[in-house]
C-alpha positions as CSV (number, residue, x, y, z in Angstrom):
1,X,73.8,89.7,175.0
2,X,77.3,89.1,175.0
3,X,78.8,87.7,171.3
4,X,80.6,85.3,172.8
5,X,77.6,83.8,174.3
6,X,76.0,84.0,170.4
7,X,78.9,82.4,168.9
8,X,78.4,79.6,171.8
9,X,75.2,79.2,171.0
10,X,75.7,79.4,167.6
11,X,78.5,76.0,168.4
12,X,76.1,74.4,170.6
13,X,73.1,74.1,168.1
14,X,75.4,73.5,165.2
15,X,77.8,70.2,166.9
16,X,74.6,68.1,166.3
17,X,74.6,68.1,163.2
18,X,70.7,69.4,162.8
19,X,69.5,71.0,160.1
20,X,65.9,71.8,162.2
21,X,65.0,72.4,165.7
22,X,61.9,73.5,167.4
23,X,61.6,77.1,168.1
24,X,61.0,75.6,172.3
25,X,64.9,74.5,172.1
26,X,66.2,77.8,170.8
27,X,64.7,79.7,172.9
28,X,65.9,77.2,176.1
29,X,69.1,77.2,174.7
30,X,69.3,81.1,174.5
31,X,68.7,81.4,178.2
32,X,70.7,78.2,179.2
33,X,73.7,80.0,177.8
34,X,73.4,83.5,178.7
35,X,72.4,85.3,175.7
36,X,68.9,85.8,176.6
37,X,68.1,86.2,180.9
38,X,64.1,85.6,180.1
39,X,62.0,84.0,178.0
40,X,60.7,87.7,176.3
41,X,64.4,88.4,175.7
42,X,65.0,85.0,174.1
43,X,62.0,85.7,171.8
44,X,62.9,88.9,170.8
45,X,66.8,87.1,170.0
46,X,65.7,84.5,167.8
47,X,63.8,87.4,165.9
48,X,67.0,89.1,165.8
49,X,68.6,85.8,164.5
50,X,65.5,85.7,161.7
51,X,66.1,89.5,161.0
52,X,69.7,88.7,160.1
53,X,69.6,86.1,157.9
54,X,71.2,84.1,160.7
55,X,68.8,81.3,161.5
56,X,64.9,80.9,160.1
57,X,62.4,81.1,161.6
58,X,58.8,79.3,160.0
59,X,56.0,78.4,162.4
60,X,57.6,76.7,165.8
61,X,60.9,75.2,163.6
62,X,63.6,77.1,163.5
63,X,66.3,76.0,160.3
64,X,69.8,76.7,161.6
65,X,71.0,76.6,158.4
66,X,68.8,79.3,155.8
67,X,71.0,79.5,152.7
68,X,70.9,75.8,152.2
């Protein structure tokens, strides 16, 4: 994982405007732009993400926005 793949990422799920997307789109996204190379390293990323505080994870959504 490179961070500026993460903070690409981080653009490309954010210019929508979405406040939920499905986990299936993350995870897609994550290896469409590099940061994850497979689908078991795209898993383990958005845990990461969830870990952090980043992003949250609840059942297959995924709220790009927790604090709110």
């Amino acid at each position: 994982m490179r961070l500026v793949n993460v903070e690409s990422l981080k653009m490309k799920l954010g210019i929508e405007g979405k406040e939920v997307i499905p986990y299936s789109d993350l995870l897609e996204a994550s290896r469409s732009m590099g940061v994850a190379r497979s689908l078991d390293e795209a898993v383990s990323f958005a845990r990461a993400l969830d870990d952090a505080g980043v992003i949250l994870l609840f059942r297959d959504k995924v709220y790009l926005h927790p604090e709110k």
